[in-house]
C-alpha positions in Angstrom: -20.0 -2.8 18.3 -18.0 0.5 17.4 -18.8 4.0 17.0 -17.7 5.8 14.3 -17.3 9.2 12.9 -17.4 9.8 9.0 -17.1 12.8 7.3 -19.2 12.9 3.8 -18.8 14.9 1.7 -21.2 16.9 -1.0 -21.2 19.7 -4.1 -23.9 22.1 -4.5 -24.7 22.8 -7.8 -27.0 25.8 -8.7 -28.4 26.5 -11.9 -26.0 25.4 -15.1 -23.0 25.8 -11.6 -21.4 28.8 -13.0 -21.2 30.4 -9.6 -18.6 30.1 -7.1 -18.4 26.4 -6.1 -19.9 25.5 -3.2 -19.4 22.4 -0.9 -20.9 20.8 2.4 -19.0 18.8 4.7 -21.0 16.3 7.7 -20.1 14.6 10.2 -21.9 11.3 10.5 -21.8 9.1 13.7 -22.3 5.4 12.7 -22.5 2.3 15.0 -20.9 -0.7 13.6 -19.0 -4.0 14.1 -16.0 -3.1 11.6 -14.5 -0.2 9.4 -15.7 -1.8 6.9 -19.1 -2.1 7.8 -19.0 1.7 8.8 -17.6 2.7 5.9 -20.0 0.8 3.8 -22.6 2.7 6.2 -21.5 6.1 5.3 -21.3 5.6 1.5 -25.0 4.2 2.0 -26.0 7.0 3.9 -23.9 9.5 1.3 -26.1 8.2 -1.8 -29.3 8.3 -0.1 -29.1 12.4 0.6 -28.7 13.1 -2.6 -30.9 16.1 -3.7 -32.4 17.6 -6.4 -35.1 20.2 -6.4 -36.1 23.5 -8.1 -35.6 26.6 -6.3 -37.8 29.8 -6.6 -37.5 31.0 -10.0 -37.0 27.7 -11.6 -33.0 27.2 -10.8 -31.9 23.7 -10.5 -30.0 22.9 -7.0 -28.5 19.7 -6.6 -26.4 18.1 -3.8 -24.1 15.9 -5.4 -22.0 12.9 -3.1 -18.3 13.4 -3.5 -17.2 10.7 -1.2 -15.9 10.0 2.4 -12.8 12.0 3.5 -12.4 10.8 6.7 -13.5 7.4 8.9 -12.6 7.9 12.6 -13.0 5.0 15.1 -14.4 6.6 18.2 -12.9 5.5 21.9 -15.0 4.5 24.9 -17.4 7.6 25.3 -16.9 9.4 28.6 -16.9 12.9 29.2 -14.4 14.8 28.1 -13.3 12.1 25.1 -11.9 13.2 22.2 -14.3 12.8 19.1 -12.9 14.7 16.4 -9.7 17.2 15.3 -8.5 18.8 12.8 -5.8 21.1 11.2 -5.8 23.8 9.2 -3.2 26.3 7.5 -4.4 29.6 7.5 -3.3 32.5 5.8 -4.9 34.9 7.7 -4.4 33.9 11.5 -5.5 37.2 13.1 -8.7 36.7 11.3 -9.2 33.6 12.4 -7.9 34.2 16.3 -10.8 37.2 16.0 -13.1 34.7 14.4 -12.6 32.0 17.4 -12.7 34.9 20.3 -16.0 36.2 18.9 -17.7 32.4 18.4 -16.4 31.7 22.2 -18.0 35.1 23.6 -21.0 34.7 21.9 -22.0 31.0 23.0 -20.9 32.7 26.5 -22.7 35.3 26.6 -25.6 33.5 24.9 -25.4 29.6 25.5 -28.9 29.6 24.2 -27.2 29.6 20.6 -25.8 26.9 21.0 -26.6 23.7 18.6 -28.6 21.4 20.8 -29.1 18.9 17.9 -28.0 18.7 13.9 
């Protein structure tokens, strides 16, 4: 057995959707004996979150499966082990250098913030 990381991925819809679109990415850990299997997995798991409800006044919100972007094969867990990356172009650096700083400092000054499960 393996353990993977898959990243679905969904829309949210709102009312008729003319508002600016909206999308949700998780990160799924999955335990199986091949991609394929895990993959499989995560498309299971994908189709079975699927939402639908009214909100408040009546508005339609749906969360709608767009697919898997990403199936990553996880190594031996030990501490300090790599589970996930990722890069990103960004117009804006200094924003997002003063956006890093400010996360870091404020799980540092307050580790109680931090996510202790999803």
């Amino acid at each position: 057995m393996s353990y993977y990381l898959a990243k679905l991925c969904y829309e949210i819809i709102c009312g008729d959707g003319s508002h600016t679109p909206q999308f949700e990415e998780q990160i799924r850990l999955l335990e199986s004996v091949s991609r394929q299997e895990a993959l499989n997995a995560a498309k299971e798991i994908g189709y079975q979150e699927l939402l639908v409800w009214q909100y408040g006044n009546n508005t339609r919100v749906e969360w709608k499966f767009l697919g898997i972007t990403e199936l990553i094969r996880l190594p031996a867990l030990a501490h300090g082990a790599e589970l996930y990356q990722s890069h990103r172009e960004i117009e804006y650096a200094d924003g997002y250098r003063n956006f890093v700083k400010d996360k870091t400092n404020q799980l540092q000054q307050h580790p109680e913030h931090a996510i202790d499960s999803i």
